[in-house]
N, C-alpha and C positions, 0 to 999 in steps of 0.2 A: 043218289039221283044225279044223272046230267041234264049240264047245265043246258037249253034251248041258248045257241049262240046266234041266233038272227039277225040283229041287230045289230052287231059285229061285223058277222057276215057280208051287210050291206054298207059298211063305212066307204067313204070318199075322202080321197084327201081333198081339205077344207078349201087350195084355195088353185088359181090356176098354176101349174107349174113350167117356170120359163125355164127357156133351153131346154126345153124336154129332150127332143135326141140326142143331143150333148153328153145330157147327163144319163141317159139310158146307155151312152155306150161306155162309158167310165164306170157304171154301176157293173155292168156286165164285167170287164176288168178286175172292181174287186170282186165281185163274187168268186173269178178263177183261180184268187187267192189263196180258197179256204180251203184247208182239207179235212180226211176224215179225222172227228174225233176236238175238232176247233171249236172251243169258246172263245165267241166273237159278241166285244163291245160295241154296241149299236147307237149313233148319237141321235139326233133327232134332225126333222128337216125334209125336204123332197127328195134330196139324191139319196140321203138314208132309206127314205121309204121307197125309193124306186129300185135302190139295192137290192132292198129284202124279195123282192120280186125274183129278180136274177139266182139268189142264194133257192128261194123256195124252188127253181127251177132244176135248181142243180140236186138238191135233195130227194125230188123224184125220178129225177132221170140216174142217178149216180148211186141212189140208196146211202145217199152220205149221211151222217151222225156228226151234225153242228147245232151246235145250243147255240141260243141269244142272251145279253145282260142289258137290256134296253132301259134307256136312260130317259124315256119320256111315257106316257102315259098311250100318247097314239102310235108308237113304236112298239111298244105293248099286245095294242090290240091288233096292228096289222098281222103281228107273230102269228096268234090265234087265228087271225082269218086267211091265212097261208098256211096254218098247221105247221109254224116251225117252232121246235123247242124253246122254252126258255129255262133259264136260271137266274141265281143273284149271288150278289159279290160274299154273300155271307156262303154261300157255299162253295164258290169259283169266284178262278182268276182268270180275266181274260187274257188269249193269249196273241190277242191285238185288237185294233180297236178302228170304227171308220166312220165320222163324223163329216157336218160340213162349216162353214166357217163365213161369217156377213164381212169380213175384211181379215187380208192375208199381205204381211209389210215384207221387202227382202230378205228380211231374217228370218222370214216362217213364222212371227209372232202374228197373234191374231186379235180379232173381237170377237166372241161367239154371243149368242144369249138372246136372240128375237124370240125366240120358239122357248123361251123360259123354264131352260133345263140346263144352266150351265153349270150348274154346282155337279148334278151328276153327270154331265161331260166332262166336267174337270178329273172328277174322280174316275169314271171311265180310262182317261187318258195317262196319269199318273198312275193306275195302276196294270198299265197296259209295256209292256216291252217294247211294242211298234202302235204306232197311229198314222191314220193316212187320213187328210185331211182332202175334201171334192171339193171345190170350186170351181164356177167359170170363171172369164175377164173379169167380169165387172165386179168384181171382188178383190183382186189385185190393186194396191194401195201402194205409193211411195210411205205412208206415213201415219200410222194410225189413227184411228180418230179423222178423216181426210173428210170420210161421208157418211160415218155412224156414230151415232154416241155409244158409249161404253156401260151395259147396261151392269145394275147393281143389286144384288138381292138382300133385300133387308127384312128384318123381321118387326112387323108392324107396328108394336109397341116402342120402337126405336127410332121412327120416324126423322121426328124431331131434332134427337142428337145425330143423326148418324148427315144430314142433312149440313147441320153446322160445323161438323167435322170433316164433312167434305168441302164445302166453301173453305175453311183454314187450309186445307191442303190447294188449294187455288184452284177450285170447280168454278165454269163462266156461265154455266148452266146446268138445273138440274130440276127433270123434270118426273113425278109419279105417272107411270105407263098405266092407262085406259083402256080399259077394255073393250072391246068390238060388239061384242055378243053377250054382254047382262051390265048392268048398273056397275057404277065404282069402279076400281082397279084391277088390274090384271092379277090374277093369284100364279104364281111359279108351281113346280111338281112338288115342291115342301109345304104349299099355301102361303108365303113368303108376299111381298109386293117389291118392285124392281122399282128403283132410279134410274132413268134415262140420261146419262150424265157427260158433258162434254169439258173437256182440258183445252187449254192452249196451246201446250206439250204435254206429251205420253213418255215418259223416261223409264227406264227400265226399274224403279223401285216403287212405282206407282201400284203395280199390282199389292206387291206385298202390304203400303202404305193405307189401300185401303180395308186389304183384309183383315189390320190390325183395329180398326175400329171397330166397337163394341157396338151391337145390332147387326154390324155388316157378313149375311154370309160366304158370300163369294161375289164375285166379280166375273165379268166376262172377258177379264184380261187375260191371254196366255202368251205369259213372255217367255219364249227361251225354254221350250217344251222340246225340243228337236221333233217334230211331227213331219212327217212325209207327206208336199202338196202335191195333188194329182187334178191338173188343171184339164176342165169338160171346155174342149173350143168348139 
């Protein structure tokens, strides 16, 4: 039996999206990227989903053969509602990868994680050969952590410890992310709840520091990724 996808069919992205032309002409960019026969890792976010747009365009005009490994749940469903393939890392490797990023330092280090899918961005990107990371300006940071905290994904039984071990490592803030749209906290794409967590310095062994703590899945740090920034002005 197939599936009745209506409801799909009629999704919106949830919220308004700034710099829209910006970023539609940079999505357009990478979509000219892909060629035929490209397993492409899909991050989450508006220029992501404004991408898939540009991509689903080239596949009917071009007849092109490109799968997706989409890293979030509404990256997902836009696939299906543009009719472009997917797949998963148990079966493929992508063979690049195109994300967007809430702060980008000189080094190309980043924060990622509003959109509460950084673990499978992480993994996206590290198993990806090239990443090309979209941002506008306002994204562009001397210094991490400048105008975002550093979100944290923890597994909810861990709350507690993973909290006290972040204060020893010298957290000056740390707050459980809230959800918009139902009671309680934000659930991530694992069902995870995030710390919103802010540093006084962001030194380059932070990232690892915190992934070493027990509850902690991943962090939204990406230091020293070599990722390709492709700035929407």
């Amino acid at each position: 039996m197939k599936w009745d996808n209506q409801l799909i069919d009629h999704l919106q992205w949830s919220n308004t999206i700034i710099n829209r032309e910006g970023k539609e002409i940079v999505a357009r960019e990478i979509a000219a990227m892909a060629t035929d026969g490209d397993v492409i890792g899909a991050g989450s976010g508006s220029t992501v989903y404004l991408t898939l747009f540009a991509l689903a365009e080239r596949i009917r005009r071009e007849s092109l053969s490109i799968e997706i490994i989409p890293a979030s749940k509404e990256i997902s469903m836009a696939c299906i509602q543009l009719g472009i393939p997917q797949t998963t890392l148990w079966a493929k490797r992508p063979d690049w990868t195109f994300d967007g990023a809430d702060e980008v330092d000189p080094n190309r280090s980043l924060i990622k994680g509003r959109g509460g899918a950084m673990f499978k961005e992480k993994l996206l990107i590290k198993s990806s050969s090239k990443s090309f990371i979209i941002v506008d300006n306002s994204k562009l940071v001397e210094q991490l952590g400048s105008r975002f905290p550093i979100p944290v994904e923890v597994f909810p039984g861990a709350l507690n410890l993973v909290e006290s071990e972040m204060q020893r490592l010298g957290a000056s803030e740390i707050v459980l992310r809230l959800a918009g749209g139902k009671d309680g906290p934000v659930l991530t794409e694992n069902g995870n709840f995030i710390f919103d967590t802010r540093f006084s310095y962001i030194d380059p062994s932070l990232e690892q520091n915190l992934k070493a703590i027990t509850g902690v899945i991943e962090s939204g740090l990406f230091i020293g990724y070599g990722v390709e920034v492709i700035v929407a002005r």
